[in-house]
Structures are given as C-alpha cells and as structure tokens.
ZADO-1210 file (C-alpha; in nm, 4 decimals, padded with zeros to 6 digits):
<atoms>
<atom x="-03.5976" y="-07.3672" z="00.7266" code="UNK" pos="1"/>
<atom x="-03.2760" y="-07.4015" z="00.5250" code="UNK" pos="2"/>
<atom x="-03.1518" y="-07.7773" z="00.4569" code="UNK" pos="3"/>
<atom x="-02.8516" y="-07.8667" z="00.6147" code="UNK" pos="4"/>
<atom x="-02.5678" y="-07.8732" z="00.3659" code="UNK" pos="5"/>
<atom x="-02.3911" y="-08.2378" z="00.3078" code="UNK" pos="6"/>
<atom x="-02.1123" y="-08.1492" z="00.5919" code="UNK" pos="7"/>
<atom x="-02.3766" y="-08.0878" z="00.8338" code="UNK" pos="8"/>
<atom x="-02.5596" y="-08.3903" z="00.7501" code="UNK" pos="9"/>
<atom x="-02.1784" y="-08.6095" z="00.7955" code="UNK" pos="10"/>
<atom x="-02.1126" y="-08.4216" z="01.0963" code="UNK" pos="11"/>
<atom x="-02.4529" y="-08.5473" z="01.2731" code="UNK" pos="12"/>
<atom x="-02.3614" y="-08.8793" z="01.1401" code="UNK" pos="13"/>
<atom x="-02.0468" y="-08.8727" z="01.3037" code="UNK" pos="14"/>
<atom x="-02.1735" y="-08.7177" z="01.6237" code="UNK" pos="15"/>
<atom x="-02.4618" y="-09.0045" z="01.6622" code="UNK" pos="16"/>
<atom x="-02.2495" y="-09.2893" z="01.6012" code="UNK" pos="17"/>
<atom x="-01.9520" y="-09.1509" z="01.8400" code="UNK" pos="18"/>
<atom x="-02.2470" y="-09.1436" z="02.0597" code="UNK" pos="19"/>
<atom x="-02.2667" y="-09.4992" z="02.0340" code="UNK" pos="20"/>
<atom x="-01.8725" y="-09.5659" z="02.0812" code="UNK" pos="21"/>
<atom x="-01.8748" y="-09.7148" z="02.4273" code="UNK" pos="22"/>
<atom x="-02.0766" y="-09.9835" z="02.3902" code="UNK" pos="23"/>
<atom x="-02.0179" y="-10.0601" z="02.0504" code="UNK" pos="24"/>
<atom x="-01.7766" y="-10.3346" z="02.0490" code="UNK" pos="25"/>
<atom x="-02.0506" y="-10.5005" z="02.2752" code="UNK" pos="26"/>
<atom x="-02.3115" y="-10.4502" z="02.0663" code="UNK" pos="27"/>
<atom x="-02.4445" y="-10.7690" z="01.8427" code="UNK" pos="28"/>
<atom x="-02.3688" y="-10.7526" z="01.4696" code="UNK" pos="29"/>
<atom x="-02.1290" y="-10.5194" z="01.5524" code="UNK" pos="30"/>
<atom x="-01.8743" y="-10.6415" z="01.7765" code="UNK" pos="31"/>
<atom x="-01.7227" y="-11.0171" z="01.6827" code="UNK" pos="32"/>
<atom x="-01.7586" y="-11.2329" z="02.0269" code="UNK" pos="33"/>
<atom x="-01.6920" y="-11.5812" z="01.9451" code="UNK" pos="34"/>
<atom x="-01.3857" y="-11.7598" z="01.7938" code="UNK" pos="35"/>
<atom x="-01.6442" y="-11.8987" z="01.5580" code="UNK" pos="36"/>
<atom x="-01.7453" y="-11.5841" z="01.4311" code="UNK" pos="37"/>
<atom x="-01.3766" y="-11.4753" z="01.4303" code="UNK" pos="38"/>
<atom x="-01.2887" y="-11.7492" z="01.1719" code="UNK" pos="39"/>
<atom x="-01.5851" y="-11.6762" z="00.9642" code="UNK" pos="40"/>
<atom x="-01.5162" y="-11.3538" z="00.9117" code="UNK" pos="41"/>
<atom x="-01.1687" y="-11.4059" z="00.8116" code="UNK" pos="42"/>
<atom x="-01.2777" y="-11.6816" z="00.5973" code="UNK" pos="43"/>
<atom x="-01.5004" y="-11.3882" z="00.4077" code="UNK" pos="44"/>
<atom x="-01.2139" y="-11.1702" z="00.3937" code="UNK" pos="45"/>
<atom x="-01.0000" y="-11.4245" z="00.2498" code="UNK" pos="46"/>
<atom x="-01.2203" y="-11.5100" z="00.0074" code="UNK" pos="47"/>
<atom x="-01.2504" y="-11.2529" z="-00.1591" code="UNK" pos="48"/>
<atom x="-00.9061" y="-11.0591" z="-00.1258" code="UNK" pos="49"/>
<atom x="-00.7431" y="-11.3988" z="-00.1077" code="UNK" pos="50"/>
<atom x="-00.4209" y="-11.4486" z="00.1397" code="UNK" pos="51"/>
<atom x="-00.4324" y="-11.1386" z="00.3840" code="UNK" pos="52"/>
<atom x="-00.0541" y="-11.1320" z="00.4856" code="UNK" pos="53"/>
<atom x="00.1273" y="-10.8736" z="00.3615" code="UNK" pos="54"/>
<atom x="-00.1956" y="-10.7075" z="00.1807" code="UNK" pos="55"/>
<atom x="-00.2483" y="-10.3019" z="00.1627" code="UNK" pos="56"/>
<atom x="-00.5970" y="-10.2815" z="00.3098" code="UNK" pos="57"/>
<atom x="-00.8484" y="-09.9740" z="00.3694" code="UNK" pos="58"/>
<atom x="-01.1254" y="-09.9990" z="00.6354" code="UNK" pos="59"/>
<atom x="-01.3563" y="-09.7342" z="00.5582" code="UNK" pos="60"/>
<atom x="-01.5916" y="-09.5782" z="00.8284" code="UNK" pos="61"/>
<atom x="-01.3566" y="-09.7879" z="01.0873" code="UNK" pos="62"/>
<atom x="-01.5261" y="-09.7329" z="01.3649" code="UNK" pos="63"/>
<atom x="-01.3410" y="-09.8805" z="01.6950" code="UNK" pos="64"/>
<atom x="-01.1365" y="-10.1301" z="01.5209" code="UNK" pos="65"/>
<atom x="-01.3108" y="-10.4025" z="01.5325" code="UNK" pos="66"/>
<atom x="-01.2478" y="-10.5376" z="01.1245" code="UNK" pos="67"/>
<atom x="-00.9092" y="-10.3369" z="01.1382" code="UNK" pos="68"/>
<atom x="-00.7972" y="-10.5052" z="01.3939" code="UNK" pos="69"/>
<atom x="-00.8635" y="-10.8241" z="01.2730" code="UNK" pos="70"/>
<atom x="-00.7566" y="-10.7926" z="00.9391" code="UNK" pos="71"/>
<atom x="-00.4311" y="-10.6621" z="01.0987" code="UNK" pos="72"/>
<atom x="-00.3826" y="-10.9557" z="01.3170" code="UNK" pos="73"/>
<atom x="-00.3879" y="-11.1932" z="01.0226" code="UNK" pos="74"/>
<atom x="-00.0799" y="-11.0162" z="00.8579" code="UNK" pos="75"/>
<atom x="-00.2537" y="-10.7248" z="00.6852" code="UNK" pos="76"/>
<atom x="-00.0951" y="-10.3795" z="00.6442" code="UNK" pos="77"/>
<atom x="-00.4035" y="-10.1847" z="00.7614" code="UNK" pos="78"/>
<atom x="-00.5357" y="-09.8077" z="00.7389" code="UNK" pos="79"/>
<atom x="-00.8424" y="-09.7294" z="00.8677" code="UNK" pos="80"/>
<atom x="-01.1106" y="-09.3836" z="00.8567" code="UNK" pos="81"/>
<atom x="-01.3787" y="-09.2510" z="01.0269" code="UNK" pos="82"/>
<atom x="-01.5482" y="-08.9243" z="01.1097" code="UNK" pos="83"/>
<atom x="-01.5929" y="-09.0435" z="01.4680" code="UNK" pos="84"/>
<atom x="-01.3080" y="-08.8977" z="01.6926" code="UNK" pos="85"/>
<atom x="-01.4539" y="-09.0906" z="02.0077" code="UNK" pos="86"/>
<atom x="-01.4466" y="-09.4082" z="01.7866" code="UNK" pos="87"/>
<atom x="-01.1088" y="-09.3273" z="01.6689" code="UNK" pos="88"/>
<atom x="-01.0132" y="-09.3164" z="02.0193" code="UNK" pos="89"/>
<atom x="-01.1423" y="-09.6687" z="02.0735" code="UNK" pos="90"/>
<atom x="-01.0001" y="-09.7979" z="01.8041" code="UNK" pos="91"/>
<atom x="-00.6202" y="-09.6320" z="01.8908" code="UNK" pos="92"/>
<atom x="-00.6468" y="-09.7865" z="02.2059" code="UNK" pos="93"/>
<atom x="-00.7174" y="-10.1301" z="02.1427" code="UNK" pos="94"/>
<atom x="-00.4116" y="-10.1427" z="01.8292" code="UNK" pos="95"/>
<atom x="-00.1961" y="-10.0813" z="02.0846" code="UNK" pos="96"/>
<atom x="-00.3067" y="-10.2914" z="02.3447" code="UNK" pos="97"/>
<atom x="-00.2821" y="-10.5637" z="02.0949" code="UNK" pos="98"/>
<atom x="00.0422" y="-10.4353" z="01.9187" code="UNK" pos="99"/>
<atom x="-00.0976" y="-10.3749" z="01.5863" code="UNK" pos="100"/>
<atom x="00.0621" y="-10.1594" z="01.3929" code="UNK" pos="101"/>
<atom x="-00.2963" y="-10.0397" z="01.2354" code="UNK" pos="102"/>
<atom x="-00.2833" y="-09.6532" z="01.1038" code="UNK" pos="103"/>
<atom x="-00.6435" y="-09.4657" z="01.1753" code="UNK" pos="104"/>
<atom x="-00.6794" y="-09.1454" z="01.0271" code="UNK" pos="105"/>
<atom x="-00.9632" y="-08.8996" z="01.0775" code="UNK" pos="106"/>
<atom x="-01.1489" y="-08.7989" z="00.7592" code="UNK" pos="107"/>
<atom x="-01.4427" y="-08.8752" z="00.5295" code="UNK" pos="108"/>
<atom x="-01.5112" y="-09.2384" z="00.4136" code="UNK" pos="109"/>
<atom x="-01.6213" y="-09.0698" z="00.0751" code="UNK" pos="110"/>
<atom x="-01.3492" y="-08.9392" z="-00.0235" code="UNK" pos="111"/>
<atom x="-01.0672" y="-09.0297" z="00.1931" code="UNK" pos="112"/>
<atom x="-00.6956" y="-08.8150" z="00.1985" code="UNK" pos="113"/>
<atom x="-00.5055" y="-09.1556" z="00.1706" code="UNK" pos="114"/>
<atom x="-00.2659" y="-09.2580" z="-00.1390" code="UNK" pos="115"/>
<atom x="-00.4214" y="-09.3228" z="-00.4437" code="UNK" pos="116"/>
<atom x="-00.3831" y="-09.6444" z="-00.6335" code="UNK" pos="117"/>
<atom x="-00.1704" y="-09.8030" z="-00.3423" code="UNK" pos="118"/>
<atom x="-00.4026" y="-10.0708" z="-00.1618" code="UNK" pos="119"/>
<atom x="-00.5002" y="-10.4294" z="-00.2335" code="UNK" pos="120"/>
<atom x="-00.8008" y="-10.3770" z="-00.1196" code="UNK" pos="121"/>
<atom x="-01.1038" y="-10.1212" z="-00.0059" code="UNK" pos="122"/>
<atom x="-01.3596" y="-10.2906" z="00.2700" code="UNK" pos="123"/>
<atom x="-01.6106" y="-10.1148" z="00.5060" code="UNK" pos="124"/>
<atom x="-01.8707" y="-10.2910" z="00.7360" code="UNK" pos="125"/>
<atom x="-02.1998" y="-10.1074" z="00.7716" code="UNK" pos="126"/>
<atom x="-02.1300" y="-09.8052" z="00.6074" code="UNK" pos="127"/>
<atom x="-02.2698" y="-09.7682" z="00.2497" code="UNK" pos="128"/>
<atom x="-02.6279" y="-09.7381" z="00.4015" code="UNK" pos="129"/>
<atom x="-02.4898" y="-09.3942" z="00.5733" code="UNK" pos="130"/>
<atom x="-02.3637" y="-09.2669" z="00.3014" code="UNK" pos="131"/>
<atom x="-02.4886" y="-08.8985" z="00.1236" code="UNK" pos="132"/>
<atom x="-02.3518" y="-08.9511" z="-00.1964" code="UNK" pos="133"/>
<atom x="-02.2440" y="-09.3196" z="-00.2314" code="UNK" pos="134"/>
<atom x="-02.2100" y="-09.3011" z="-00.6075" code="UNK" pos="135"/>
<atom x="-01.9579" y="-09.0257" z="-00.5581" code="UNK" pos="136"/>
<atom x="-01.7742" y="-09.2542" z="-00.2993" code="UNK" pos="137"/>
<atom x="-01.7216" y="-09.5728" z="-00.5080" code="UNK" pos="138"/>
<atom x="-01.5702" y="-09.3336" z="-00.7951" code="UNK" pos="139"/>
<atom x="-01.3060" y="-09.2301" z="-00.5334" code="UNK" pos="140"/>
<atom x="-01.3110" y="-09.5807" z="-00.3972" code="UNK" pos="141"/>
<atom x="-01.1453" y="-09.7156" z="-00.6996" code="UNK" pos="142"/>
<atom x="-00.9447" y="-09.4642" z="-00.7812" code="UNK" pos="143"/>
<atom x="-00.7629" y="-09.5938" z="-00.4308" code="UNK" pos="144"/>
<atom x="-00.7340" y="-09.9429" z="-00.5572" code="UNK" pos="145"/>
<atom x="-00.4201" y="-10.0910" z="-00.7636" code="UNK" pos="146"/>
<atom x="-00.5104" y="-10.2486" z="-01.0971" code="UNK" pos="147"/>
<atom x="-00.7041" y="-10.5790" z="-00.9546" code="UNK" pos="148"/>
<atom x="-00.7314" y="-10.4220" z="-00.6629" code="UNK" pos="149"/>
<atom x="-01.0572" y="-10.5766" z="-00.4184" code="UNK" pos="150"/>
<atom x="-01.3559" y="-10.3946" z="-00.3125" code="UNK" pos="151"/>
<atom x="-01.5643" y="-10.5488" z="-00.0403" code="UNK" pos="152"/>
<atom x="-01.8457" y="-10.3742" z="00.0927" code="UNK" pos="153"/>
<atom x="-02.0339" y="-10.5224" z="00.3694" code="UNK" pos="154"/>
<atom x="-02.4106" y="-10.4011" z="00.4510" code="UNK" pos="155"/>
<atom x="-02.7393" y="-10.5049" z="00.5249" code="UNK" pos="156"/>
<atom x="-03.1579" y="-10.4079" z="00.5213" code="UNK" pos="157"/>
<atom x="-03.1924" y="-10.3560" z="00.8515" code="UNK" pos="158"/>
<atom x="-03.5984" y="-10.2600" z="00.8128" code="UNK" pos="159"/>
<atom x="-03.9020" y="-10.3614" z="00.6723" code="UNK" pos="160"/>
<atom x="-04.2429" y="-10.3002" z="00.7405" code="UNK" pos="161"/>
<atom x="-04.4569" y="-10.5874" z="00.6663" code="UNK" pos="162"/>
<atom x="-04.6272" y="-10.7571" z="00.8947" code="UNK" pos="163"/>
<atom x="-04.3824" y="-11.0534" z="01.0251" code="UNK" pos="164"/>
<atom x="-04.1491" y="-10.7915" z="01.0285" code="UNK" pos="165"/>
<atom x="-04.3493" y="-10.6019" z="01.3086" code="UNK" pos="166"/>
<atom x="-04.4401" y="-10.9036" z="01.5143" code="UNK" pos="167"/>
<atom x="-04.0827" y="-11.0031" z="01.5585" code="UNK" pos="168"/>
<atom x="-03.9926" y="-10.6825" z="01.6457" code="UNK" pos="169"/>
<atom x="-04.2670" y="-10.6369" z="01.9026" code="UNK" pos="170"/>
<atom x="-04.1808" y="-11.0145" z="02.0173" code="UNK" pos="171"/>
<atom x="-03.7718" y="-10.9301" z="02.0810" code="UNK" pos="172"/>
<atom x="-03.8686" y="-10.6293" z="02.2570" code="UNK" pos="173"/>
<atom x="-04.0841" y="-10.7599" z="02.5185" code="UNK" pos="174"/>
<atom x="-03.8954" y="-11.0434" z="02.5896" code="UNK" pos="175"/>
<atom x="-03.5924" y="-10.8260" z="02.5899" code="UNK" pos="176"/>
<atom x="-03.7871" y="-10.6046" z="02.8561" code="UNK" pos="177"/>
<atom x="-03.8753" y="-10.9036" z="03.0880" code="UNK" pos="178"/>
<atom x="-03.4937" y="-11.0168" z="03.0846" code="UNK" pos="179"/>
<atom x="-03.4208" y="-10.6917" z="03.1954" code="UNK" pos="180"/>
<atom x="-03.2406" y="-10.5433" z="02.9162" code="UNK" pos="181"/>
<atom x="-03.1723" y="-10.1424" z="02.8473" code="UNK" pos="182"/>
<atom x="-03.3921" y="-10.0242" z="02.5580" code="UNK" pos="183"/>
<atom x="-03.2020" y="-10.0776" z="02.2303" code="UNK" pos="184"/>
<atom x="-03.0742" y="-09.7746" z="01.9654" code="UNK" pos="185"/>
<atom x="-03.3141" y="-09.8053" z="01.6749" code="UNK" pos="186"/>
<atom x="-03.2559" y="-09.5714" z="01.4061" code="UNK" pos="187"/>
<atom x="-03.5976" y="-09.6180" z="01.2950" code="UNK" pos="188"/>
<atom x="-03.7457" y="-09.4614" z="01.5619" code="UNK" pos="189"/>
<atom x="-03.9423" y="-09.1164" z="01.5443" code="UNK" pos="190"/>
<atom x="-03.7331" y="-08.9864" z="01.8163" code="UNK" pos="191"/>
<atom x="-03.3523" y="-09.1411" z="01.6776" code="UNK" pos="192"/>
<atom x="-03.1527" y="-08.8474" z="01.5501" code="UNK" pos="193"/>
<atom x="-03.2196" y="-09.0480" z="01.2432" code="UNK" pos="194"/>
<atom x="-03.5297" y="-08.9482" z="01.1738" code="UNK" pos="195"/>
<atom x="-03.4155" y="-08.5564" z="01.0559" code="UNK" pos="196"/>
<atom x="-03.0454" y="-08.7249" z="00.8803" code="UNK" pos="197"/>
<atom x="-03.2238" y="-08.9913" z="00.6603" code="UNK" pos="198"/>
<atom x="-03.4651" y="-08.7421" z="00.4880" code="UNK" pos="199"/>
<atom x="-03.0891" y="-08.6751" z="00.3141" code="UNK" pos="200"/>
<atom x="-02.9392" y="-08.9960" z="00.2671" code="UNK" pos="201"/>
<atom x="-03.0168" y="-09.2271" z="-00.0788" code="UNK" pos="202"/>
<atom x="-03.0973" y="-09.5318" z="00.1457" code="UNK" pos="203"/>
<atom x="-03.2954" y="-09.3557" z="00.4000" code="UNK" pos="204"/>
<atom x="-03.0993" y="-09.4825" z="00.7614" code="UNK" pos="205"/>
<atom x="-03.2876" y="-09.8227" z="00.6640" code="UNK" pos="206"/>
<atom x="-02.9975" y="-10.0245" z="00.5447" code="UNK" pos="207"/>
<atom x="-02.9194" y="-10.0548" z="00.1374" code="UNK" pos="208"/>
<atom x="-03.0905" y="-10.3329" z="-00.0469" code="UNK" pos="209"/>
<atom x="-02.7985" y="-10.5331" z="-00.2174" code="UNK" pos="210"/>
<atom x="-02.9167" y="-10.5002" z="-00.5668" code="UNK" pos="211"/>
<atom x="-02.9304" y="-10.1197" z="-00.5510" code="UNK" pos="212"/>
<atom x="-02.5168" y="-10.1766" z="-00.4207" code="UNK" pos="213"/>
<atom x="-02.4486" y="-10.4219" z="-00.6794" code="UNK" pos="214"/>
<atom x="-02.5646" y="-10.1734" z="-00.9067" code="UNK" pos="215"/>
<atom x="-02.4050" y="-09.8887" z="-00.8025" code="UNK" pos="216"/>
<atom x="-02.0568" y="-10.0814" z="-00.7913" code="UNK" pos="217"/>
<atom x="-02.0951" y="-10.1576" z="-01.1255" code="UNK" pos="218"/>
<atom x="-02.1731" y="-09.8011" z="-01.2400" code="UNK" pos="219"/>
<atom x="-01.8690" y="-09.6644" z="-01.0973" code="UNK" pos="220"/>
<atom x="-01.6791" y="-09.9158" z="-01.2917" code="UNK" pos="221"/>
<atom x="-01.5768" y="-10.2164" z="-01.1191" code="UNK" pos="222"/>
<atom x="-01.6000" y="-10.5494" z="-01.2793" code="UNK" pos="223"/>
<atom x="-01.6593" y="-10.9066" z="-01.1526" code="UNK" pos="224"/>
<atom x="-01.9728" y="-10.7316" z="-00.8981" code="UNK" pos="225"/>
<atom x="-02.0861" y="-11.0651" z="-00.6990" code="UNK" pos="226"/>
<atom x="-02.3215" y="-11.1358" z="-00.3451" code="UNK" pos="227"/>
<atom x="-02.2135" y="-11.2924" z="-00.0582" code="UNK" pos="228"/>
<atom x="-02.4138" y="-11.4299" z="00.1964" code="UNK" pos="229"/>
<atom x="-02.2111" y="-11.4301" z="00.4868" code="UNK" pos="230"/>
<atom x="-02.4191" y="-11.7554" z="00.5758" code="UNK" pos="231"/>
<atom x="-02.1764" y="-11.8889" z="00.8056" code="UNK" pos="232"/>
<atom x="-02.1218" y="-11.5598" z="00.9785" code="UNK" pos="233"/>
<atom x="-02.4908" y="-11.5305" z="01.0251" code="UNK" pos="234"/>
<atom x="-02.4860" y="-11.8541" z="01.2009" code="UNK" pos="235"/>
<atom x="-02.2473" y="-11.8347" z="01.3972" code="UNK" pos="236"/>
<atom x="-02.3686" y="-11.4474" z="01.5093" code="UNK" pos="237"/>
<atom x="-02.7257" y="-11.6616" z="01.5429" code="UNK" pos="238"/>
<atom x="-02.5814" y="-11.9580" z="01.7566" code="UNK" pos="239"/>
<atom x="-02.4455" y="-11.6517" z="02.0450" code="UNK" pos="240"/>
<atom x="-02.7485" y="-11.4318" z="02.0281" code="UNK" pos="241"/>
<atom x="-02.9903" y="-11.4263" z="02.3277" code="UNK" pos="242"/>
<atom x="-03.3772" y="-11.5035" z="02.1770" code="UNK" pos="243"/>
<atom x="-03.4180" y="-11.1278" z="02.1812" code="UNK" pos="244"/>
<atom x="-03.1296" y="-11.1226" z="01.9566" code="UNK" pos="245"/>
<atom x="-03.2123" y="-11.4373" z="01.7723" code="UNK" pos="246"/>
<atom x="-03.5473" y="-11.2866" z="01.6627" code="UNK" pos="247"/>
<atom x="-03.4275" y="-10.9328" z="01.5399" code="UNK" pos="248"/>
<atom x="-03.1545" y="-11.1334" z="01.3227" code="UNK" pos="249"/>
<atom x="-03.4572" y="-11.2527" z="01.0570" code="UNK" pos="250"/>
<atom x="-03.5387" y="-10.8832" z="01.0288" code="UNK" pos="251"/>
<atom x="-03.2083" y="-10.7782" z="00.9222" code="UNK" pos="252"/>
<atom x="-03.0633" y="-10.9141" z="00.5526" code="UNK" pos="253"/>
<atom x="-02.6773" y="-10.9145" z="00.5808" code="UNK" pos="254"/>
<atom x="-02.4677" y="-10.9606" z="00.2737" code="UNK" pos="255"/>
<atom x="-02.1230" y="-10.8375" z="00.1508" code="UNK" pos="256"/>
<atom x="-02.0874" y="-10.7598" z="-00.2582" code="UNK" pos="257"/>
<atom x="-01.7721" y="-10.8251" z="-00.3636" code="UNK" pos="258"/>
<atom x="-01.5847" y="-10.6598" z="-00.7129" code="UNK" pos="259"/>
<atom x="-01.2652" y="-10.5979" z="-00.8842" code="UNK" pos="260"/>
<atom x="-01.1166" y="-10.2587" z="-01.0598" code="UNK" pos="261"/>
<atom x="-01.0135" y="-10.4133" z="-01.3828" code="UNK" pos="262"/>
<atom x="-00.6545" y="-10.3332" z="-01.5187" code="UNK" pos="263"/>
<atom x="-00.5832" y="-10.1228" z="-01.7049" code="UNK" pos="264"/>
<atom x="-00.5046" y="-10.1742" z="-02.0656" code="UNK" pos="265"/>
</atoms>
C-alpha cells in the first residue's frame, strides 16, 4: 500500500474535525461556557500579547470561532485559518451574528497565504499536536510576525497510559453512561479515523508534551520561549465540568508556551 502523501494526511484532518463542527462549540475544553472562563482566557491572552485593542492577531487552525471571536470582541483586529470548510462556516456565522469584523480564510495553518511580517501576534488553540510538519510551521510562523511580534501556542497531552490514567478513564465513562450521555470522540480509539492519520504525525494524535514545543519554538528561532499553566483556566473549566468531565480533566495536561521573534538588528 502506498502512504498517503502530506495533503492527504491534512485533508483527513480536516475532514474529521469538520466532522466534529456541530457540536464543537459545546464540547468541554473546547467551547468557553462561563464568564469565568471568559475572563481567564483573556487574562492569558493579555498576558502575554499585552493590551489586545487595536492588535494584528492570527488564529491558526480557527476552527468555529470560538478564540477569534473573543479576541475580536476585546478590540483585536483578527484573521483566522482553517482547513475545515464546515468549521469555517460556523465560525462566519457567529462573527456576524455578533458584528465582528473577524476575517476567516480557508488554507493551511502551516503555511498560511496571509501577509508576512504584518501581525502582533500568531496564537492557535489545540493545533500543534495535529500538525505533519510542525517544525516547518513555526519557520513560517515567524516569518508572519513583526519584529517583537508574540507567538502563543496553546496545547495539551491529552493521553497517557499508566495505570491512574486508565482507571479514570474507565471511571468517567461509566458514570458518563449511567447519566445518560452519548459516547464521547476519542481519538485514541482503534476505530477513530485517528488511528491510520497519527502513524504520520510527529506527536502521534496524543497531544504534544510541552517540552518537545518549547523546544521546537526555540529551534525555529524565537526567543524569550516560556510555560504557562493556564491554572486559572483549568479551574474555572474544572468548577463547570460534570464528574464525568471533572475526572477526564486530570488526564489531560493543558499549557500554552509563550515566545517572542526578536528584532532584528
């Protein structure tokens, strides 16, 4: 059998995550559904890109809108990507029911067709971990920013094997089947469309350890390469979460790495 070549592989990414575009604002971890969470996600943003009004920002892998949007309604000039045309869709829809002037664009997070060297700052949510070649992508990423121009990527481990890690998972499920709840997407699954795209993907569809990120930010350049946390966004995602929920939020290590493309001489 012949390998799939790297636009087949990004073309079944983008077909299983538009697969997931109607519920996905819903979904926890995903979608933002308390004014707490709101806040502390802003907070993050503002951190480390500093006051967001008026700021050149790039979402990349956009999704539905959901960081986009809210970058956008704190003042933000915003463009966002994504290979998914059904999350595009989403994502359209809800600018303009809000009245945010947010540009989305269809194309590949890795190498976007956007203006180089004109934004503030480059962010994605969630992404990095799907990425073929995400070496390749933070070269092109900085090429996008200004001089002291912000990166912020924001990822997680979203699997691990050991033993507490099982039990939890077995745990969330069966109390998540007694409360009546739909069976939830898990990429690790032998039967997830994941299981054939990983085999070509660095980070194997299991979510990109932060130190491997860190590293790789640094390789392609960028200076000032820090961790976040996100504590206070994991609580406050914690404090909503049914116990199903609450459970399958130890498995998963969330943490944004933050860095700067250094001036030029």
């Amino acid at each position: 059998m012949t390998s799939p070549t790297n636009f087949s592989v990004k073309d079944e990414i983008a077909l299983y995550w538009d697969s997931r575009a109607e519920g996905f604002d819903a979904s926890w971890g995903h979608g933002i559904h308390t004014e707490d969470e709101r806040q502390a996600w802003l907070d993050l943003f503002t951190r480390h890109i500093g006051p967001l009004q008026g700021k050149r920002i790039l979402e990349l892998g956009s999704g539905t809108g959901i960081i986009s949007s809210l970058l956008a309604g704190a003042g933000a000039e915003v463009t966002g990507v994504d290979l998914g045309e059904k999350m595009l869709a989403k994502a359209r829809a809800k600018a303009a029911d809000k009245g945010l002037p947010i540009q989305f664009i269809y194309g590949d997070a890795e190498d976007p067709m956007v203006p180089q060297g004109g934004f503030d700052a480059v962010v994605n949510r969630h992404l990095v971990w799907t990425l073929p070649n995400p070496s390749q992508a933070l070269t092109s990423w900085r090429r996008l920013l200004k001089p002291g121009g912000r990166l912020l990527i924001i990822d997680g481990e979203w699997t691990d094997r050991r033993l507490l890690w099982r039990i939890r998972t077995k745990l969330a499920e069966k109390l998540a089947a007694r409360m009546g709840q739909p069976p939830r997407p898990n990429i690790a699954d032998a039967g997830s469309p994941y299981a054939q795209i990983s085999a070509h993907l660095p980070f194997r569809g299991e979510g990109a350890p932060a130190e491997a990120v860190m590293g790789l930010v640094a390789e392609a350049g960028f200076a000032d390469v820090s961790r976040d946390a996100m504590a206070a966004i994991v609580r406050a995602q914690r404090k909503a979460a049914d116990l199903p929920q609450w459970l399958r939020s130890f498995n998963q290590r969330r943490y944004a790495v933050a860095a700067v493309n250094p001036a030029k001489e």
